[in-house]
TIMI-2910 file (N, C-alpha, C, CB; in pm, 1 decimal, decimal comma, always signed):
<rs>
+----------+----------+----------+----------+----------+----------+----------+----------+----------+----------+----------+----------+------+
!      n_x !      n_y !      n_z !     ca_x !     ca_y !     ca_z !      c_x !      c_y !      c_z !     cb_x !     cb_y !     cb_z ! resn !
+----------+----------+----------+----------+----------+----------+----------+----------+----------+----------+----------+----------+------+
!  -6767,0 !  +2599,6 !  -4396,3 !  -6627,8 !  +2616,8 !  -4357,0 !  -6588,9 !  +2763,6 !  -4371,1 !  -6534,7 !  +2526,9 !  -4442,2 !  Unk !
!  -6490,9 !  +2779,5 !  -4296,3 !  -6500,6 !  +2967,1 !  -4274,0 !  -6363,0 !  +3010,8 !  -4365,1 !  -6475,3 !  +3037,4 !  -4059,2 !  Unk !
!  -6385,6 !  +3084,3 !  -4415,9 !  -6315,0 !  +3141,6 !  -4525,9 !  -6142,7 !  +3151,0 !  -4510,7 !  -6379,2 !  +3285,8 !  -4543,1 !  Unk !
!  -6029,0 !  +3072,8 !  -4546,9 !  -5934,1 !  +3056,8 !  -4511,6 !  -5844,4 !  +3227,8 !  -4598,2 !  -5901,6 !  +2888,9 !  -4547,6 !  Unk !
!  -5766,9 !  +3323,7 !  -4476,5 !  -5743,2 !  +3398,7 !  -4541,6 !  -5593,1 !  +3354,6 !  -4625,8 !  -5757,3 !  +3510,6 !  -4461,3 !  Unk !
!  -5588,4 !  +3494,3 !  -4750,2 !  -5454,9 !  +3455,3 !  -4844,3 !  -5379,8 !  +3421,3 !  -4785,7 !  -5387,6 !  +3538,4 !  -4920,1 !  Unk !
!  -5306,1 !  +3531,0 !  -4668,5 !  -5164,6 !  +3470,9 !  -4608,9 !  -5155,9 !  +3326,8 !  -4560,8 !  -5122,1 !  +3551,3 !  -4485,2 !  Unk !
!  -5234,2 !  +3279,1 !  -4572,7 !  -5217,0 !  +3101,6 !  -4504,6 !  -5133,8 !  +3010,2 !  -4618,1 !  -5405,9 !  +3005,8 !  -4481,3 !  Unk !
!  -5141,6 !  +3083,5 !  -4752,4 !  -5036,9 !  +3031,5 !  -4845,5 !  -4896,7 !  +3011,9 !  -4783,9 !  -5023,8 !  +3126,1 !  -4962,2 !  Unk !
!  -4878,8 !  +3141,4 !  -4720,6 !  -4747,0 !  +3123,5 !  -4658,5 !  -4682,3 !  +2964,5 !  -4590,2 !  -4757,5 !  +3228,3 !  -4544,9 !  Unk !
!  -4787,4 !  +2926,9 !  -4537,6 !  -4744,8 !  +2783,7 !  -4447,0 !  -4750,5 !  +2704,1 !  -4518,8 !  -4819,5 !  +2730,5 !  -4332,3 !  Unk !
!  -4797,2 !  +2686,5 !  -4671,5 !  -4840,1 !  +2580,0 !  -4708,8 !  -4699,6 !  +2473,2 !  -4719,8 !  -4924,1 !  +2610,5 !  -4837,8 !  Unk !
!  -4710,5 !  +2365,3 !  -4736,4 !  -4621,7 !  +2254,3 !  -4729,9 !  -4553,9 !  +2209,6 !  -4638,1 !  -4550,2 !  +2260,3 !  -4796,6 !  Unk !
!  -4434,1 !  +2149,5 !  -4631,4 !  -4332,3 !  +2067,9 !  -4539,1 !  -4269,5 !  +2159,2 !  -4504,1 !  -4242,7 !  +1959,1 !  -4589,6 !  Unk !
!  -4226,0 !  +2157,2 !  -4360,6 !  -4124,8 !  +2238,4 !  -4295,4 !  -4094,5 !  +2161,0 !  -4197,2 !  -4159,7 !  +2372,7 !  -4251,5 !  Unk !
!  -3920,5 !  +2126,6 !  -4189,8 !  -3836,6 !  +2092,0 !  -4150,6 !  -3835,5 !  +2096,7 !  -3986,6 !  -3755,4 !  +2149,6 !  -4219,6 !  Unk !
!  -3855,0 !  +2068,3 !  -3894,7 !  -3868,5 !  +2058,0 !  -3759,8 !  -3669,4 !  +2089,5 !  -3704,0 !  -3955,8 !  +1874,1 !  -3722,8 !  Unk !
!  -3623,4 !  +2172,2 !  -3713,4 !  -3489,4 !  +2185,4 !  -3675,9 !  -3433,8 !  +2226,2 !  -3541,5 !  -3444,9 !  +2263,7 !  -3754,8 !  Unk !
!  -3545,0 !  +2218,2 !  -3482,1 !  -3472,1 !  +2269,4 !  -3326,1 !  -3623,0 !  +2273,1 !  -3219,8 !  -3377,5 !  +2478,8 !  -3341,5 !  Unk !
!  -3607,0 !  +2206,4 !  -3122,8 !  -3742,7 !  +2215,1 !  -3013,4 !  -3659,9 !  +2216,2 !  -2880,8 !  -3870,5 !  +2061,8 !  -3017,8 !  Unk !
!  -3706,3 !  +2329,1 !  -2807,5 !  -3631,5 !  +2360,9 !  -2667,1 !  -3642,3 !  +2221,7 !  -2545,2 !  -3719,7 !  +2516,2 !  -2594,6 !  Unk !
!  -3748,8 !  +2142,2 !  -2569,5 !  -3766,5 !  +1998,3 !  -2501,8 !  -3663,7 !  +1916,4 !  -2485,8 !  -3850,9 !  +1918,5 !  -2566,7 !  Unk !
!  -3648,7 !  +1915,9 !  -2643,6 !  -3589,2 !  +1752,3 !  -2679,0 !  -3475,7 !  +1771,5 !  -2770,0 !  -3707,6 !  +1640,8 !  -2764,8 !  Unk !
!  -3390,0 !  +1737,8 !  -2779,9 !  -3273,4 !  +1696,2 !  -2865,4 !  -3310,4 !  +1695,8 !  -2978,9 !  -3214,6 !  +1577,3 !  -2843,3 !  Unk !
!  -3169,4 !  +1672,3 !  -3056,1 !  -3175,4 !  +1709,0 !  -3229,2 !  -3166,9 !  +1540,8 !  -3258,5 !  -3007,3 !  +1830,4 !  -3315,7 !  Unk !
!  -3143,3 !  +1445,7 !  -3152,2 !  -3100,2 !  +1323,0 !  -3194,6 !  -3277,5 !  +1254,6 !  -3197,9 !  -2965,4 !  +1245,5 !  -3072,8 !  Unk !
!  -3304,1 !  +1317,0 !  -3086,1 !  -3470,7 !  +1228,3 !  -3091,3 !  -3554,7 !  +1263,1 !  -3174,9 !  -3564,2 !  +1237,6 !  -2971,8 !  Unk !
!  -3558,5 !  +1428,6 !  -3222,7 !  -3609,1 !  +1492,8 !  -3309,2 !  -3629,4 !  +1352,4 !  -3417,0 !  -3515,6 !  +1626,8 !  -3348,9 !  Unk !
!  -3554,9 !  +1299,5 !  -3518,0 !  -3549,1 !  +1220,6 !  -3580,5 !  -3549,7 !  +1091,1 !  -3562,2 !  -3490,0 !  +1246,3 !  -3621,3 !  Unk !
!  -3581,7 !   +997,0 !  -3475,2 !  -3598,8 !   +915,6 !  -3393,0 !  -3673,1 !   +794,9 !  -3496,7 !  -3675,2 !   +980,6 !  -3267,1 !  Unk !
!  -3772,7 !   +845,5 !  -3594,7 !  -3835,1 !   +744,7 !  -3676,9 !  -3858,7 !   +781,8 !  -3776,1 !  -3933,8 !   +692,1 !  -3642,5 !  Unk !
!  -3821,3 !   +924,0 !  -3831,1 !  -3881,3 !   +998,1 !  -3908,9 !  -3843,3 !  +1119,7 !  -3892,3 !  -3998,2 !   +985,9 !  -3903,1 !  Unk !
!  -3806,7 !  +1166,8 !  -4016,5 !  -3766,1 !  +1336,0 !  -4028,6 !  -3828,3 !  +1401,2 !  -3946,9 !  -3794,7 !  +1411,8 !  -4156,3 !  Unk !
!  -3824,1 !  +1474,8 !  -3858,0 !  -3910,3 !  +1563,2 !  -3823,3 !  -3961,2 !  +1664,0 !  -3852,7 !  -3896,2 !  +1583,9 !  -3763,2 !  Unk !
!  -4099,8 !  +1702,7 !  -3850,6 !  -4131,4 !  +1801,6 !  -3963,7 !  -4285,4 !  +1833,9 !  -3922,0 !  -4111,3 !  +1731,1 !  -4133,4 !  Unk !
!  -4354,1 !  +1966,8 !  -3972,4 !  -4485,7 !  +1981,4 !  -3972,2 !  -4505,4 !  +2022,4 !  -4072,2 !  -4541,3 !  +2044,3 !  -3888,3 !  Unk !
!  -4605,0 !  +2032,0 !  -4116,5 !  -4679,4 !  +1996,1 !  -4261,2 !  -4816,1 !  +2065,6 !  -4290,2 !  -4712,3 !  +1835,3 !  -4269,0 !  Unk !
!  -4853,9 !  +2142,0 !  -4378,3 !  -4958,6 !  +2217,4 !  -4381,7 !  -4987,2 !  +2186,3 !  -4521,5 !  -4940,7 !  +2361,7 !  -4339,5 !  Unk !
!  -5123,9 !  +2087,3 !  -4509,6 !  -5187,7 !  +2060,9 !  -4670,3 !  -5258,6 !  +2109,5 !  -4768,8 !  -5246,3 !  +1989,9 !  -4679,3 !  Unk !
!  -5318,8 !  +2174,0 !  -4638,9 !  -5428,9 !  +2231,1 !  -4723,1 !  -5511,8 !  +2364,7 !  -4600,3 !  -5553,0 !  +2071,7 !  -4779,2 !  Unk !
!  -5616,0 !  +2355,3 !  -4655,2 !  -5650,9 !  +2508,6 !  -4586,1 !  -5688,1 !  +2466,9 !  -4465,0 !  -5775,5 !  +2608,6 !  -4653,9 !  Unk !
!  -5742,6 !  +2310,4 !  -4408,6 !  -5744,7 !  +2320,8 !  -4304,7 !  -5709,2 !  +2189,8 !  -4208,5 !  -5850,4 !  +2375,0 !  -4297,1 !  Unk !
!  -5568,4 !  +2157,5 !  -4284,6 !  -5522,5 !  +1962,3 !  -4247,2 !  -5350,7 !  +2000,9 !  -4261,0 !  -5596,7 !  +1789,4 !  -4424,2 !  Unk !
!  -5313,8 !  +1919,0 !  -4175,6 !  -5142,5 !  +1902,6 !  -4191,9 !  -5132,0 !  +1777,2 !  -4085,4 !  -5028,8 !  +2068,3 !  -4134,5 !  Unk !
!  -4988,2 !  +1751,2 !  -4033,8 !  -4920,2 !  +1672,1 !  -4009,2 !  -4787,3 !  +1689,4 !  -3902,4 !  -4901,7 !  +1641,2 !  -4121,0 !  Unk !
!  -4778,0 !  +1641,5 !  -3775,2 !  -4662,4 !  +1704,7 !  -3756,5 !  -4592,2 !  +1569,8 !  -3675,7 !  -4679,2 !  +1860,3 !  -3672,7 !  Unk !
!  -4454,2 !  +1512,1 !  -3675,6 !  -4437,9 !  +1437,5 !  -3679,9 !  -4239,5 !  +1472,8 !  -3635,3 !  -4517,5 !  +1385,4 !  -3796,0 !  Unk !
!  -4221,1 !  +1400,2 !  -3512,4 !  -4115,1 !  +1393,7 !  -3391,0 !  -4052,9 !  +1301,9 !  -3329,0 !  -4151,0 !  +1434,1 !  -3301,3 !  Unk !
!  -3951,8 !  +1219,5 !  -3296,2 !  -3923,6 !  +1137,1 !  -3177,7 !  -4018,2 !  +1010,4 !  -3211,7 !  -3960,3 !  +1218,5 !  -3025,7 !  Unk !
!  -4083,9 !   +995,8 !  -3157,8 !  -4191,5 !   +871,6 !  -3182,5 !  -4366,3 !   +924,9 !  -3126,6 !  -4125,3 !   +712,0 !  -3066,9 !  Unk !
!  -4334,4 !  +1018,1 !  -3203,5 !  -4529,6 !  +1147,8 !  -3218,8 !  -4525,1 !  +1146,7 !  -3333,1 !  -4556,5 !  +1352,4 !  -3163,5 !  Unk !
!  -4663,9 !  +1071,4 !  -3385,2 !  -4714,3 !  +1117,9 !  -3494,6 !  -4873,1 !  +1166,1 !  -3472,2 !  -4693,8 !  +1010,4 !  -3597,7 !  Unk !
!  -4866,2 !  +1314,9 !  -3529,8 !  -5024,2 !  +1395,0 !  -3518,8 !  -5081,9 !  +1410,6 !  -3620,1 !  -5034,3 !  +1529,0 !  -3470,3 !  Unk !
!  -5181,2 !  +1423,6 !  -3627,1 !  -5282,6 !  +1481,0 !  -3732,5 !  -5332,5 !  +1630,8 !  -3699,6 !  -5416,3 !  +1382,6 !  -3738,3 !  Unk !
!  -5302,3 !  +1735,7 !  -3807,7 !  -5360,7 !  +1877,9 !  -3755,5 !  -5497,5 !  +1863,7 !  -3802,6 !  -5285,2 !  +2023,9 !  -3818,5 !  Unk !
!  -5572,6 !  +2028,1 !  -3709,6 !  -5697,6 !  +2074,6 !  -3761,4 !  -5680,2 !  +2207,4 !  -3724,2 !  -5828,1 !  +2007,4 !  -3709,4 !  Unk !
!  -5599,6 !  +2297,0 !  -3865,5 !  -5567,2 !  +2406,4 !  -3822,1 !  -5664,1 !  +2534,1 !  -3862,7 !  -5438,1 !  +2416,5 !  -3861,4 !  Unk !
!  -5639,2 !  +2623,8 !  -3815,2 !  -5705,1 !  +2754,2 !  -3841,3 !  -5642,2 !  +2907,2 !  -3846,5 !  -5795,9 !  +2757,1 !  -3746,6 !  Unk !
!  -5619,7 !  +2987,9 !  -3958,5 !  -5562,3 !  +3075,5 !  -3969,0 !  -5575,8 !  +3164,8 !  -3912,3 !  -5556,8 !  +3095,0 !  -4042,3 !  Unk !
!  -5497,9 !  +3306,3 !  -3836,6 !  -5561,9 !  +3414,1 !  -3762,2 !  -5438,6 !  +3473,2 !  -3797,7 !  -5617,1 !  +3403,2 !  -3601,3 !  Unk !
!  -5451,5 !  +3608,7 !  -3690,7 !  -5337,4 !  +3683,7 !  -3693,8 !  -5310,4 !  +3685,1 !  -3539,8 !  -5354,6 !  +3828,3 !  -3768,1 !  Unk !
!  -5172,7 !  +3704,5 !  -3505,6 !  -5199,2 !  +3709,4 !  -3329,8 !  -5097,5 !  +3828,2 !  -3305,0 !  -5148,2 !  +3540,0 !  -3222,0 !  Unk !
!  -5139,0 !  +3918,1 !  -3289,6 !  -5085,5 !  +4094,9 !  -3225,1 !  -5002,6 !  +4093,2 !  -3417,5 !  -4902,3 !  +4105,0 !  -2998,4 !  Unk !
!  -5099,7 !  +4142,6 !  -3465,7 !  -5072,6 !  +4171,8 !  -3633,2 !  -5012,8 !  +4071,0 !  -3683,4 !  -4982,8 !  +4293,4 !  -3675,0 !  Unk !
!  -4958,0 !  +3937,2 !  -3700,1 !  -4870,7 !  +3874,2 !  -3750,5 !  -4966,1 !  +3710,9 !  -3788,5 !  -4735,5 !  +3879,4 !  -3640,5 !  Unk !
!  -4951,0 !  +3708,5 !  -3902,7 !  -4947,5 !  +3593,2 !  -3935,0 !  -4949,4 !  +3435,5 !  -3865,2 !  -4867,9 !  +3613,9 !  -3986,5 !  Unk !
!  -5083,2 !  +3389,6 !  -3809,1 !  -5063,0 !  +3259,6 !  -3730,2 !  -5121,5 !  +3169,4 !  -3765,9 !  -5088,4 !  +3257,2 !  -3611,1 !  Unk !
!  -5088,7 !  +3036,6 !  -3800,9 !  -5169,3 !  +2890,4 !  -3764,3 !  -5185,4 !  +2872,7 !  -3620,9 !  -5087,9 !  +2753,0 !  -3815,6 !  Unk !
!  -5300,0 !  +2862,4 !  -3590,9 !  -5344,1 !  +2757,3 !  -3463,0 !  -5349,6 !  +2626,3 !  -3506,8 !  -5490,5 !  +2783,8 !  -3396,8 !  Unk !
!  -5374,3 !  +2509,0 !  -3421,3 !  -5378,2 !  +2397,6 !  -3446,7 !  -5411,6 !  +2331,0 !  -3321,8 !  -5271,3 !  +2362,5 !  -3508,6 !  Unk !
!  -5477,7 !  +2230,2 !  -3348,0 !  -5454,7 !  +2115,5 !  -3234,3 !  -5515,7 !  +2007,0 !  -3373,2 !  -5573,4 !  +2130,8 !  -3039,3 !  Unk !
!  -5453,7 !  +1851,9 !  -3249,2 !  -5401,3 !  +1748,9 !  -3316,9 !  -5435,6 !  +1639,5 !  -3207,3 !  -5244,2 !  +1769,4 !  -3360,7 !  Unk !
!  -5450,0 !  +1560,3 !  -3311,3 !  -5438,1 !  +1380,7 !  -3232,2 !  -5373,2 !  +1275,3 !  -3336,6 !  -5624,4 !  +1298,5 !  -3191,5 !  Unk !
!  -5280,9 !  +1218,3 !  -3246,8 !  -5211,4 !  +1127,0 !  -3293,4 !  -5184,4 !  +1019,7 !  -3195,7 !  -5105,5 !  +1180,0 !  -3343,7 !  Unk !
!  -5065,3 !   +956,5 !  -3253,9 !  -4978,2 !   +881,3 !  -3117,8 !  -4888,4 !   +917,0 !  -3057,6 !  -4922,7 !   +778,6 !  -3130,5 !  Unk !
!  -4813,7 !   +860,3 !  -2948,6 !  -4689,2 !   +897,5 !  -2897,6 !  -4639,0 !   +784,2 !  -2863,8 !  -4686,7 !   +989,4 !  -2793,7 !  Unk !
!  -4531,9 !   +738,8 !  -2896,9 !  -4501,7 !   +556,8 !  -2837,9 !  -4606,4 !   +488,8 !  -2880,3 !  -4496,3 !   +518,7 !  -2658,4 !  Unk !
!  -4702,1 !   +505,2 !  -2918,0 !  -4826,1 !   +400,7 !  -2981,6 !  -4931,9 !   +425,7 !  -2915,1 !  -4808,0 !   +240,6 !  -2971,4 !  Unk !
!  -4945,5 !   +504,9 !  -2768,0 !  -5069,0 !   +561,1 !  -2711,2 !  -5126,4 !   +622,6 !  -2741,0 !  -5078,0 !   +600,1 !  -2637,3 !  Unk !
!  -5206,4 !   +695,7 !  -2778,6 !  -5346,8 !   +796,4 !  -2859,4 !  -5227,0 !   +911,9 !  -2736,8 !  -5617,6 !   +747,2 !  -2806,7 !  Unk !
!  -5299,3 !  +1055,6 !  -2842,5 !  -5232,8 !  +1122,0 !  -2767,3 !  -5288,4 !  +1253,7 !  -2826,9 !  -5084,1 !  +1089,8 !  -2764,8 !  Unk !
!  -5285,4 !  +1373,0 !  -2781,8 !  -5327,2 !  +1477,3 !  -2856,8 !  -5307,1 !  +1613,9 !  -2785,2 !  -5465,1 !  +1454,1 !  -2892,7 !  Unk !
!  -5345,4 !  +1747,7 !  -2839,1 !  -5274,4 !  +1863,9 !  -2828,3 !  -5277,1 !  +1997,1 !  -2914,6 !  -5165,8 !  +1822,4 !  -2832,3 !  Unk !
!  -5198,0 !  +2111,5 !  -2883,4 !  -5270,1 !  +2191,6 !  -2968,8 !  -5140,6 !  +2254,2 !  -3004,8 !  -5395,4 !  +2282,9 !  -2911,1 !  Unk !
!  -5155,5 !  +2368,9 !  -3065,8 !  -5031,6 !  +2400,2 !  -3097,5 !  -5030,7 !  +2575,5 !  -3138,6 !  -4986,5 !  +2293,8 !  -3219,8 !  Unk !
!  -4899,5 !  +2629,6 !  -3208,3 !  -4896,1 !  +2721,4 !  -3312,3 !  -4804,4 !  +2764,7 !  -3399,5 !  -4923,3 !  +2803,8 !  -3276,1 !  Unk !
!  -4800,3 !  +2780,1 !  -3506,5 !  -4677,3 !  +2825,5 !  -3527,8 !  -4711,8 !  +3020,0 !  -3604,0 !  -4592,7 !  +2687,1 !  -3647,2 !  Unk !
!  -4589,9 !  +3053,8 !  -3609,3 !  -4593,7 !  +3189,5 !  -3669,9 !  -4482,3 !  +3204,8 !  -3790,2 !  -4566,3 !  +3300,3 !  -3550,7 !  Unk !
!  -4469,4 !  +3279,4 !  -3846,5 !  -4342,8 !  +3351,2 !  -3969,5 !  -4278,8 !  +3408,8 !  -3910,1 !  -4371,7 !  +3450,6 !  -4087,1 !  Unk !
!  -4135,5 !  +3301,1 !  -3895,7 !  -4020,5 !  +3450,2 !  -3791,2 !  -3933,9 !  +3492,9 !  -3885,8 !  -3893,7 !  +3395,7 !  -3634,0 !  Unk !
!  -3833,1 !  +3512,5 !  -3846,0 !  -3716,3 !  +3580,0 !  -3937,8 !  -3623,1 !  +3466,4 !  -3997,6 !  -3616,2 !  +3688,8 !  -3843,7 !  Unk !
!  -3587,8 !  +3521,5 !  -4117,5 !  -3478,6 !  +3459,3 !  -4207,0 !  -3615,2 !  +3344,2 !  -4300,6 !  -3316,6 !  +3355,5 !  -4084,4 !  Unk !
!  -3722,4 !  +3303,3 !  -4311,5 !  -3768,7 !  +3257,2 !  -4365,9 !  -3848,9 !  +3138,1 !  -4304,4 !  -3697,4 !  +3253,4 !  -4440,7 !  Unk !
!  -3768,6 !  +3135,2 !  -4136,7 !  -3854,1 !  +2995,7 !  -4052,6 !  -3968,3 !  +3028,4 !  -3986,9 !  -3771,4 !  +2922,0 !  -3931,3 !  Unk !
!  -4059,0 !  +2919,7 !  -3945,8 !  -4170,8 !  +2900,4 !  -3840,2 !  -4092,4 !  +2893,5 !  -3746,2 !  -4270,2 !  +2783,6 !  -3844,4 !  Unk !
!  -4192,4 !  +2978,2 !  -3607,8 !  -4114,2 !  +2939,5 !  -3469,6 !  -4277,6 !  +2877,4 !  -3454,0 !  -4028,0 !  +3089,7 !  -3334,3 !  Unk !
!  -4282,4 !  +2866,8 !  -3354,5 !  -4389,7 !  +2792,5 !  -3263,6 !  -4409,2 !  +2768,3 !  -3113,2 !  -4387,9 !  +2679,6 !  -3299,9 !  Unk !
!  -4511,8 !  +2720,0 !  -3057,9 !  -4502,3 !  +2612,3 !  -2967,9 !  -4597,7 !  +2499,7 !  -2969,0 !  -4505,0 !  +2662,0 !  -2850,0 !  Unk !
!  -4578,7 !  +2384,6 !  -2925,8 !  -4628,9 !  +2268,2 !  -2916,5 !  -4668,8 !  +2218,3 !  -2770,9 !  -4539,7 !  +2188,6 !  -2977,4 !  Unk !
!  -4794,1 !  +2120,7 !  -2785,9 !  -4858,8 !  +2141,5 !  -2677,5 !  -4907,3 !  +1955,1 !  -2671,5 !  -4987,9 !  +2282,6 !  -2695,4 !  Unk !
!  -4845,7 !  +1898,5 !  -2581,9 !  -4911,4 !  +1737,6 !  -2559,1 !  -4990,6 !  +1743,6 !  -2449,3 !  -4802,0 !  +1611,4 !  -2529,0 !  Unk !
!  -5112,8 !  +1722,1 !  -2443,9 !  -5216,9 !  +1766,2 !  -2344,7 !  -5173,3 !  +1677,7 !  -2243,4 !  -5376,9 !  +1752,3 !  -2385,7 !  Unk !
!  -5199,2 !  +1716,1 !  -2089,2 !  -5093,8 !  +1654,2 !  -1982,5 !  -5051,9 !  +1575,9 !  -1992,0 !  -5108,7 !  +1629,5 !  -1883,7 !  Unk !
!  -4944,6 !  +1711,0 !  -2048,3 !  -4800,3 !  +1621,5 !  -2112,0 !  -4690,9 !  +1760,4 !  -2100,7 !  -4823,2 !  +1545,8 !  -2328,2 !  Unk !
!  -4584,8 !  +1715,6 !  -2168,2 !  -4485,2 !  +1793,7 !  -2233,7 !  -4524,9 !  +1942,7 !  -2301,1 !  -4433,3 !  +1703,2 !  -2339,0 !  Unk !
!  -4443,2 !  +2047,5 !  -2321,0 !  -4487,6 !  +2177,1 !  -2433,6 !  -4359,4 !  +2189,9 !  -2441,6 !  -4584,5 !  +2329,9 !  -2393,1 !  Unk !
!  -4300,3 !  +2236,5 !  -2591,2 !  -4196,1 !  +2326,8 !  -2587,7 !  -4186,8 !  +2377,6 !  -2733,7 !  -4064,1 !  +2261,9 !  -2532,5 !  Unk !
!  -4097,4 !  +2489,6 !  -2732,8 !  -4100,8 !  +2547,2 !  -2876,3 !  -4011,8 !  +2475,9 !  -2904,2 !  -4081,9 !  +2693,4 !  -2914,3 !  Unk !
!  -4032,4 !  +2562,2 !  -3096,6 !  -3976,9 !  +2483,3 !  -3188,3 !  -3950,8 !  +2577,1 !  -3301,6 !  -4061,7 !  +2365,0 !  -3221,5 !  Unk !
!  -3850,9 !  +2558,6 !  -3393,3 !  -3805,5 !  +2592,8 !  -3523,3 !  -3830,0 !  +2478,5 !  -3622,3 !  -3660,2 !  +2629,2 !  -3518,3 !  Unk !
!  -3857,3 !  +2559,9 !  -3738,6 !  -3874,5 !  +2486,2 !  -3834,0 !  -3775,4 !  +2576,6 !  -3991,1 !  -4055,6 !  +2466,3 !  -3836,9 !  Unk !
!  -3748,8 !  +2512,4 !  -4082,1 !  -3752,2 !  +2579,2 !  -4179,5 !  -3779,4 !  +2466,8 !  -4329,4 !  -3617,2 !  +2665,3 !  -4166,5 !  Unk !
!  -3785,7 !  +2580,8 !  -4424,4 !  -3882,1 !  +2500,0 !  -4566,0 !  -3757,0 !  +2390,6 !  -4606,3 !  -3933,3 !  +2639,0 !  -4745,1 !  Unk !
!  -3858,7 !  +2251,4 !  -4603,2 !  -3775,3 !  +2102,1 !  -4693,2 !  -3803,2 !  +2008,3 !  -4582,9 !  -3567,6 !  +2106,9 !  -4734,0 !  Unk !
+----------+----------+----------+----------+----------+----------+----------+----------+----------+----------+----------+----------+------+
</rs>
């Protein structure tokens, strides 16, 4: 397994899913907080509307800055479903991102820590 760098501490845990340019703040929460989730150095969780994923992320930097990549499989409505993703460290303390349902849907997203 390839050496996860320090800054990936940064992502570690729950973060709050608070805003996606797609979809509403009402569906956002639909079954479940919405939220993505970073466990460990190379597993999280991200979870919307009626999507639940499993990550397999990987740390980098993208034009100097701090990034998770990711892609994921989960469900969507109960169909297998899967996708990739990213998020970065923006300002005031949140993840921005974008999200990716393989032909499917994409749109960004905010997150912040809880």
């Amino acid at each position: 397994m390839a050496k996860v760098p320090a800054f990936a501490k940064a992502f570690a845990g729950r973060w709050r899913i608070v805003e996606m340019d797609n979809w509403d703040n009402d569906f956002l929460d639909l079954i479940e907080e919405a939220h993505l989730t970073f466990d460990s150095a190379a597993d999280g969780e991200i979870a919307f509307g009626a999507l639940k994923g499993f990550l397999d992320v990987r740390y980098r930097t993208r034009e100097g800055s701090a990034c998770a990549e990711f892609s994921w499989e989960g469900q969507d409505e109960n169909d297998p479903a899967c996708g990739r993703g990213w998020a970065a460290i923006g300002t005031a303390g949140r993840l921005v991102g974008h999200f990716y349902i393989h032909n499917g849907d994409d749109s960004g997203f905010v997150c912040q820590r809880g």
